[in-house]
C-alpha angles and dihedrals in degrees: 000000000000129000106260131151107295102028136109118246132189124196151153120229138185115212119212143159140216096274090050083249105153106244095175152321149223088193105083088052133029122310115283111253136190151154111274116231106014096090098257088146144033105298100230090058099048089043083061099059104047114126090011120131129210117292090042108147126193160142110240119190109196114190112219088263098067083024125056093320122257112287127274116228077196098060092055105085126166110233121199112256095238085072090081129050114286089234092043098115094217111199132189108257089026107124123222137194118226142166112252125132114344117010126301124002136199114210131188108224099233099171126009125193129168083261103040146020114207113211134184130213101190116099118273081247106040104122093028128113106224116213108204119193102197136181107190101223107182129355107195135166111273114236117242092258092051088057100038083058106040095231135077116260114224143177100010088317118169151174 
């Protein structure tokens, strides 16, 4: 059975970047899964395995534009430091969550001083290239509820 939209598909993945740092990994729990074609994950990975069947081994190279998006020198604003709490303990890398356009936000605290905080809004990986090693486990039929929902349903999982 091949991934195609509206399949299930299980995997393992090794996340690296350019520079072969380890970003993240399916290997030390279960297998990722997720529902094919209903951009549950990056684009340029799940354009990748399209058409692929179980045992498909690979390297998989996916640029910021089909990733987490380039990132954005606009979506980086110093804030004044009054604007949090005077015993919050900010702390550069600490994320925040925040009200801007459009709703919530979450921000990642890149530089702290005792008059400003400077966030940024972009993902942790926007700009990055991401470097998946994959092995495709298992590709299966979604049930009706899977695809009614847009998500796999695992482990007993309802709603």
């Amino acid at each position: 059975m091949k991934a195609t939209r509206g399949k299930v598909v299980s995997l393992h993945y090794t996340l690296t970047d350019d520079n072969g740092a380890l970003l993240d990994s399916s290997r030390q729990g279960g297998p990722f899964t997720y529902l094919h074609g209903y951009d549950n994950i990056i684009r340029g990975l799940e354009a990748a395995l399209e058409g692929k069947e179980a045992n498909f081994v690979s390297t998989v190279k996916v640029l910021p534009a089909d990733g987490y998006g380039e990132h954005n020198p606009q979506a980086v604003l110093e804030v004044s430091r009054e604007q949090f709490p005077p015993s919050e303990d900010i702390q550069v890398g600490m994320q925040v969550q925040g009200e801007g356009e459009g709703g919530l936000h979450t921000f990642t605290v890149v530089a702290v001083d005792q008059k400003k905080v400077v966030l940024d809004a972009n993902h942790p990986m926007a700009g990055k290239n991401l470097n998946f090693d994959v092995e495709l486990l298992e590709v299966r039929d979604a049930t009706a509820q899977e695809l009614s929902h847009g998500h796999v349903h695992a482990h007993g999982h309802d709603h």
